[in-house]
VEXFIVEX-800976 format. One line per field, with one value per residue (C-alpha): x, y, z; residue in one letter; residue number from 1. Coordinates in nm, 3 decimals. Each point is the difference from the previous one (the first is absolute). Layout:
px	(X,...)
py	(Y,...)
pz	(Z,...)
aa	(a,...)
i	(NUM,...)
This chain:
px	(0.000,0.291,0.171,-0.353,-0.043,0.362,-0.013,-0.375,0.144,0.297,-0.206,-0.216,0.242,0.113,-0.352,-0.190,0.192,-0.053,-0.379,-0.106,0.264,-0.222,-0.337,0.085,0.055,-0.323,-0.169,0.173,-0.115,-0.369,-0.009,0.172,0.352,0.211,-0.120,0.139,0.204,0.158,-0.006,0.203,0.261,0.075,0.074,0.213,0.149,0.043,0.135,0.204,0.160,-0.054,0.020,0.325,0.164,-0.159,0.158,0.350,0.008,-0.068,0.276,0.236,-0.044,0.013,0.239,0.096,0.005,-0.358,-0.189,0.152,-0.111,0.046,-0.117,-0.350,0.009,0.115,-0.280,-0.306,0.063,0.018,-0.253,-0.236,0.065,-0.089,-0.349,-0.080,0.031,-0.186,-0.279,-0.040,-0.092,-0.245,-0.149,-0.030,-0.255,-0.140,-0.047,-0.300,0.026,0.350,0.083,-0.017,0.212,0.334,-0.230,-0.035,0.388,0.134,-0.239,0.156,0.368,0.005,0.034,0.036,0.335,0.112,-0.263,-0.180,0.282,0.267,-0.206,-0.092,0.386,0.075,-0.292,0.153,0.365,0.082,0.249,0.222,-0.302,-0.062,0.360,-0.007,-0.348,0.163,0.135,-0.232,-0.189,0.196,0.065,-0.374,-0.185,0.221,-0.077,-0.389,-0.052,0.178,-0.224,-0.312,0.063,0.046,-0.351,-0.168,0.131,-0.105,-0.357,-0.096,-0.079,0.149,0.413,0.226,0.395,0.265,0.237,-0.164,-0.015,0.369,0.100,-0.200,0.156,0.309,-0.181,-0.244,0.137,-0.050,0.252,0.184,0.038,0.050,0.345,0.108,-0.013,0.187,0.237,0.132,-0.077,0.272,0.239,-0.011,-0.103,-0.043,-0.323,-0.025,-0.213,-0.248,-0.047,-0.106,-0.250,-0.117,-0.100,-0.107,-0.295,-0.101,0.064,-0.255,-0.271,-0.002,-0.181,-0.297,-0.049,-0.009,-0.229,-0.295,-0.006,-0.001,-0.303,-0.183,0.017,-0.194,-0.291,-0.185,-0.288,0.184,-0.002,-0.362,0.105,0.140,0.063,0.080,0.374,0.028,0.010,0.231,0.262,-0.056,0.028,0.329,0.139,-0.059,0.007,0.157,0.297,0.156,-0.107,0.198,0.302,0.013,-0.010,0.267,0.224,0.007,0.090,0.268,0.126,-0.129,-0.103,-0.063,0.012,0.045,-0.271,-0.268,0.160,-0.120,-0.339,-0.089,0.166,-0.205,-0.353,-0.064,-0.278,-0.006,0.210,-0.206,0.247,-0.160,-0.345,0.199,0.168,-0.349,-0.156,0.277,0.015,-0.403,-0.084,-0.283,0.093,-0.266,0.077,0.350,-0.139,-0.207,0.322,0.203,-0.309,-0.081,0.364,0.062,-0.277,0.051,0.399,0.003,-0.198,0.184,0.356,-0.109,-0.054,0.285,0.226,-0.184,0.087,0.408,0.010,-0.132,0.170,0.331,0.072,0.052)
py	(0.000,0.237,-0.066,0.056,0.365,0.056,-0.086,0.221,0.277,0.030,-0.006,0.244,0.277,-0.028,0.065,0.130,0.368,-0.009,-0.062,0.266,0.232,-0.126,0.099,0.287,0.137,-0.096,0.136,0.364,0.039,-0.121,0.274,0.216,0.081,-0.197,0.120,-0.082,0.327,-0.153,-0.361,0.124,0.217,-0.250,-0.273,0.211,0.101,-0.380,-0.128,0.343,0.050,-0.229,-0.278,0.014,0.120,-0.301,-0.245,0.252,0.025,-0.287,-0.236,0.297,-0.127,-0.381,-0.016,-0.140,-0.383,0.032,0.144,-0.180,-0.332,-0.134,-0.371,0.074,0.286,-0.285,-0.219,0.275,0.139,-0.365,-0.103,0.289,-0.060,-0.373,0.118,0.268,-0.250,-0.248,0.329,0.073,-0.359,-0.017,0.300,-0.104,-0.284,0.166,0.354,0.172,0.242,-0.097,0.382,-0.015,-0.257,0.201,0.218,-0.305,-0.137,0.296,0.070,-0.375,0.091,0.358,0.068,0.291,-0.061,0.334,0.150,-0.325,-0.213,0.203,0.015,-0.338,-0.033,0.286,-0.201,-0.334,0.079,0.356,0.162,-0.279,-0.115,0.352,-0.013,-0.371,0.102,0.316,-0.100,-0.332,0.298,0.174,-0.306,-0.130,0.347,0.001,-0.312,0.015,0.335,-0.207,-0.307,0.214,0.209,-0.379,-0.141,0.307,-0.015,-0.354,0.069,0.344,0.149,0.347,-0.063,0.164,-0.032,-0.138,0.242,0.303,-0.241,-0.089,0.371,0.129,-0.314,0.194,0.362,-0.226,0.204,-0.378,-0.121,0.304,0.010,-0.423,0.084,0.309,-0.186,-0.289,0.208,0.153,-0.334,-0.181,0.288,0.070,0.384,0.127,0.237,0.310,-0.040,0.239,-0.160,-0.341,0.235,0.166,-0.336,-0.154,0.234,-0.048,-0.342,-0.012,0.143,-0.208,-0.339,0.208,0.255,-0.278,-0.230,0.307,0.054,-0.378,-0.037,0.373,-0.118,-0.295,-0.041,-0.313,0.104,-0.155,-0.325,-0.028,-0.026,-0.296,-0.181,-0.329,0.123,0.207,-0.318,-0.219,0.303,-0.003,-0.304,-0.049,0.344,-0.169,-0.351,-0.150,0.231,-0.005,-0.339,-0.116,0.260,-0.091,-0.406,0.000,0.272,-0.280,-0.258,0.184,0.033,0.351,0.017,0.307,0.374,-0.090,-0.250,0.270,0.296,-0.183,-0.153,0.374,0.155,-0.241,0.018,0.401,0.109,0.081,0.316,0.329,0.071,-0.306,0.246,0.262,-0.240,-0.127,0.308,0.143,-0.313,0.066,-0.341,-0.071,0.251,-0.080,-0.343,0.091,0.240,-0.268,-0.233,0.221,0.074,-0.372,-0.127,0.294,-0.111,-0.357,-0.006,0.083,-0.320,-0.180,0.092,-0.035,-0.374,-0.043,0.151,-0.239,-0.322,0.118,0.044,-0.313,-0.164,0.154,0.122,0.367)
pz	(0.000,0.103,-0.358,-0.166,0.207,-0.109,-0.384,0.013,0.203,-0.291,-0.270,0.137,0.032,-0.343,-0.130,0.239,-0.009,-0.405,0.058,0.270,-0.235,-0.304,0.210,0.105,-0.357,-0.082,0.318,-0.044,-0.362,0.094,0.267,-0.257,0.175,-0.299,-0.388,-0.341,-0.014,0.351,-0.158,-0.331,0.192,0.227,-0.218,-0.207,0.308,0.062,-0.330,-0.130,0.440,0.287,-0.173,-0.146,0.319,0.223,-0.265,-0.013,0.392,0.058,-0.261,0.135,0.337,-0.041,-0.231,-0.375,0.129,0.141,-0.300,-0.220,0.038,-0.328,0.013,0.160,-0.323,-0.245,0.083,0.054,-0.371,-0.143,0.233,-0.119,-0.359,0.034,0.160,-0.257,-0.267,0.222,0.041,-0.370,-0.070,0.237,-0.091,-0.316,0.110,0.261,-0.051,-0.262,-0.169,-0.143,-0.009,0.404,0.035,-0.006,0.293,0.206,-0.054,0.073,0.356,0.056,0.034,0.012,0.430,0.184,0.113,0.046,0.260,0.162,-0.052,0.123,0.330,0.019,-0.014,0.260,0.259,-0.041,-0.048,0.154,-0.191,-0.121,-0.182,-0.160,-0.151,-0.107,-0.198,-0.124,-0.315,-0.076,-0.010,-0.258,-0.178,-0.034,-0.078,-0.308,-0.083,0.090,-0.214,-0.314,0.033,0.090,-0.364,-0.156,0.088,-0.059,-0.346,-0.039,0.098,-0.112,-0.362,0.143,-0.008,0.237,-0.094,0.248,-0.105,0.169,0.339,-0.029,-0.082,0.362,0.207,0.088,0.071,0.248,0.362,0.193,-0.243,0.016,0.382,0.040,-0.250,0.161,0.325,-0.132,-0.137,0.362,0.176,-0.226,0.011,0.343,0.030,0.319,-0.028,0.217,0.256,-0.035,-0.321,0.143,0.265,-0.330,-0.162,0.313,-0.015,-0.333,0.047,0.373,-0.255,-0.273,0.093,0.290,-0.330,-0.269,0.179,0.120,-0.390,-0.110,0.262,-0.151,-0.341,0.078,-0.188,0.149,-0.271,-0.265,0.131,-0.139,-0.331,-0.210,0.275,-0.138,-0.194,0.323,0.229,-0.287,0.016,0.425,-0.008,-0.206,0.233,0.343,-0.057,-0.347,-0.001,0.326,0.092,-0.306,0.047,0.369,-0.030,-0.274,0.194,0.342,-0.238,-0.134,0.349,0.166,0.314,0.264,-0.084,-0.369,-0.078,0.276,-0.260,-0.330,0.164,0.092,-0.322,-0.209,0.210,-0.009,-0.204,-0.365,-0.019,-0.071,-0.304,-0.188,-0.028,-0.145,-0.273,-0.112,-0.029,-0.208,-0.227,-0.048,0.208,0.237,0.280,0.193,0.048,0.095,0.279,0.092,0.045,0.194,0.237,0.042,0.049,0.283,0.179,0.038,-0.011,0.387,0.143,-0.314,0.119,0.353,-0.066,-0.215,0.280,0.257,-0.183,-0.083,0.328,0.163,-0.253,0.073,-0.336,0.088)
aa	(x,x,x,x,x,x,x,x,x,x,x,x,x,x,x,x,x,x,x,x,x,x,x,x,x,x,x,x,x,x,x,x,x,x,x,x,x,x,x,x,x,x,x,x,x,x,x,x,x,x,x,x,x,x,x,x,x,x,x,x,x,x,x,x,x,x,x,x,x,x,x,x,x,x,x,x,x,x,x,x,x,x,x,x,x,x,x,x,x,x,x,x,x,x,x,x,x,x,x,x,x,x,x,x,x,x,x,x,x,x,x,x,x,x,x,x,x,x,x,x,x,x,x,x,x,x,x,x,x,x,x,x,x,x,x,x,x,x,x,x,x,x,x,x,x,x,x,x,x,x,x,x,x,x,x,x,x,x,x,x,x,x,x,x,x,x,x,x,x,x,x,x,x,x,x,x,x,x,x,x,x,x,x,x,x,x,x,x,x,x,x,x,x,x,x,x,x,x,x,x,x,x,x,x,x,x,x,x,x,x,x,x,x,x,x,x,x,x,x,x,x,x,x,x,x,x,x,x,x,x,x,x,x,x,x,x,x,x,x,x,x,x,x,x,x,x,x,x,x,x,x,x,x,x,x,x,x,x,x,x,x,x,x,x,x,x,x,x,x,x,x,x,x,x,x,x,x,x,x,x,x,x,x,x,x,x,x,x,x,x,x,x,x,x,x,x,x,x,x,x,x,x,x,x,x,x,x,x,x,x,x,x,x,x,x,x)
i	(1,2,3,4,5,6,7,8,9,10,11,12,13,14,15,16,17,18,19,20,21,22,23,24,25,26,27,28,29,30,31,32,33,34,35,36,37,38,39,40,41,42,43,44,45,46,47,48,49,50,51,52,53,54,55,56,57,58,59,60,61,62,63,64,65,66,67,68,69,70,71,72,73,74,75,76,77,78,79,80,81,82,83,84,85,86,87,88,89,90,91,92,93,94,95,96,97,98,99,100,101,102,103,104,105,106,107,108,109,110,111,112,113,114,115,116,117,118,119,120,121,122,123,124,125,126,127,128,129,130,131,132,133,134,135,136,137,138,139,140,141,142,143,144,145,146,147,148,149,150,151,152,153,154,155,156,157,158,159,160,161,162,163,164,165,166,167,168,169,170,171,172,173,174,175,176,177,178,179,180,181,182,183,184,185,186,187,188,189,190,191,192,193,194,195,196,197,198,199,200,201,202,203,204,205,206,207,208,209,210,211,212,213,214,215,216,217,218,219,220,221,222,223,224,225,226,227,228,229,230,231,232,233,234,235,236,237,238,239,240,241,242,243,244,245,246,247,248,249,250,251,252,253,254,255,256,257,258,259,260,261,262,263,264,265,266,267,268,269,270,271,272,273,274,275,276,277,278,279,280,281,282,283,284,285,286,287,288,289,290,291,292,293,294,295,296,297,298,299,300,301,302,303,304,305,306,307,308,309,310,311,312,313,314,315,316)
């Protein structure tokens, strides 16, 4: 009973902050305090700022050995390549209209890594687990914005070209601030002080901001429509995909703060960028909302479970 209290009480604090974070955005812009001005600031604010100085700060402070942990990389790119490919064929049994199916793959693989992962990370792991997920971060959002352009393509009568994706990867400030950072970790630079103080606050900001305006952007009404590609993408986010990436990373010998880092990488919800790709390619935006909204609300009893049975199985 005492392990069963422990292995609850754990999972529970990785979540649990996330989902009163998560409720409170969406109980400040019912009574009006949060709005979309507010919403669209602060997540530029986010992705353009804090962001990029919690990842800097952060591989700064840990050091070039810790973020760079190569083999658990290696095998989460391959890994995710094997399961897009697994993804499109599926969806091309599954899912109806065939012009939604690149919709549905892409709500399947495409996580939030670098808001709700990052804190899952930061819950379970403290900050040794926020610099070990600092460049998988890096690593996968390149990759994830490549394959996300690919199935579009494949599905939808509207093209968008790879080149203009490609050309933006190394303007992107999370990529821009993980490289930076790896460049003084390896060489040893000494920052000032006042420096690290200055990017601690940005830093202190990021995931608090980020999460109130994941939770106000919610819109739970979109749940009510085309439910059934909603749930096969959901389902493919929260179950399919990590379940997959997690079982084939403890046979390939991780264990601990590595396998917990790709099990909570892998299980976020369907990143809010995947909207914005579909409704520039011309694709069923709607559904794509509807993903994102669907996925956030039932990764957190999802991952809560998922933690629960690593843990009691002594895998992380």
């Amino acid at each position: 009973m005492s392990e069963l209290l422990a292995t609850l009480t754990f999972s529970l604090s990785v979540t649990g902050p996330i989902f009163l974070m998560l409720g409170l955005g969406i109980f400040l812009r019912r009574i009006g305090l949060l709005d979309d001005a507010f919403i669209n600031v602060g997540s530029r604010l986010v992705f353009n700022v804090t962001l990029p100085a919690l990842l800097f700060i952060s591989i700064v402070r840990n050091g070039f050995e810790e973020a760079a942990n190569l083999p658990l990389i290696q095998y989460t790119v391959a890994a995710t390549i094997l399961c897009y490919l697994l993804l499109e064929y599926l969806a091309g049994h599954l899912v109806q209209p065939p012009r939604d199916r690149g919709v549905v793959v892409q709500g399947a693989f495409r996580s939030n890594m670098g808001i709700i992962g990052l804190a899952y990370c930061v819950n379970a792991f403290g900050d040794r687990g926020l610099a070990a997920s600092s460049l998988y971060l890096g690593v996968l959002t390149i990759l994830v914005n490549i394959l996300s352009v690919i199935t579009l393509n494949r599905s939808l009568e509207q093209k968008r070209r790879l080149g203009p994706v490609l050309v933006g990867i190394p303007r992107n400030p999370l990529i821009i601030g993980i490289l930076l950072a790896l460049l003084v970790a390896w060489s040893g630079l000494q920052l000032p002080a006042v420096l690290l103080q200055t990017g601690d606050y940005f830093a202190q900001m990021t995931l608090p901001l980020a999460l109130l305006c994941i939770g106000a952007s919610l819109d739970m009404g979109v749940m009510r429509r085309e439910p059934r590609n909603a749930l096969l993408a959901t389902g493919g986010k929260l179950l399919l995909v990590p379940t997959l990436l997690t079982l084939g990373a403890y046979l390939f010998g991780f264990r601990s703060m590595d396998l917990g880092i790709l099990f909570l990488m892998t299980s976020t919800p369907t990143a809010a960028a995947s909207y914005v790709f579909v409704r520039a390619t011309g694709g069923n935006a709607p559904l794509a909302a509807n993903i994102i909204a669907l996925s956030t609300l039932l990764s957190l009893p999802v991952v809560s479970i998922g933690l629960m049975l690593l843990r009691h199985w002594h895998w992380i």
